[in-house]
C-alpha positions, 0 to 999 in steps of 0.5 A: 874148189873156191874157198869161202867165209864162213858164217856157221859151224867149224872153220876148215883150211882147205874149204874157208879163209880162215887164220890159224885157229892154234896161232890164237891159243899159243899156250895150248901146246905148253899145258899139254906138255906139262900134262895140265888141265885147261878150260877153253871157254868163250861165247859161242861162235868164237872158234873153239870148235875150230881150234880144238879140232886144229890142235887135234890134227896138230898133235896127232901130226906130230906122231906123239899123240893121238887126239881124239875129240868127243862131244859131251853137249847134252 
């Protein structure tokens, strides 16, 4: 299957031509080290879905955690 740009909705590796989403939030992996609070917030479509669900494959990947993301948008 051909990749493509796009437009709407979460970017995945496999389908769109995308950079990685964590490579842009490099201080993600050290707040969850040190077990901190942190706020991701930015307009809407900037990416944070995608980001989000890449650091969830990533941390759980690594064996250590097991990410799980749950919407709370009402």
């Amino acid at each position: 299957m051909s990749r493509w740009f796009n437009i709407a909705g979460p970017c995945k590796l496999e389908k769109h031509y995308t950079i990685s989403a964590t490579s842009r939030l490099p201080d993600l992996s050290m707040l969850i080290e040190q077990e901190s609070y942190f706020v991701l917030h930015a307009p809407r479509q900037t990416g944070k879905t995608t980001a989000m669900l890449a650091l969830a494959q990533q941390l759980t990947a690594t064996g250590r955690y097991a990410a799980v993301m749950v919407s709370v948008e009402v």
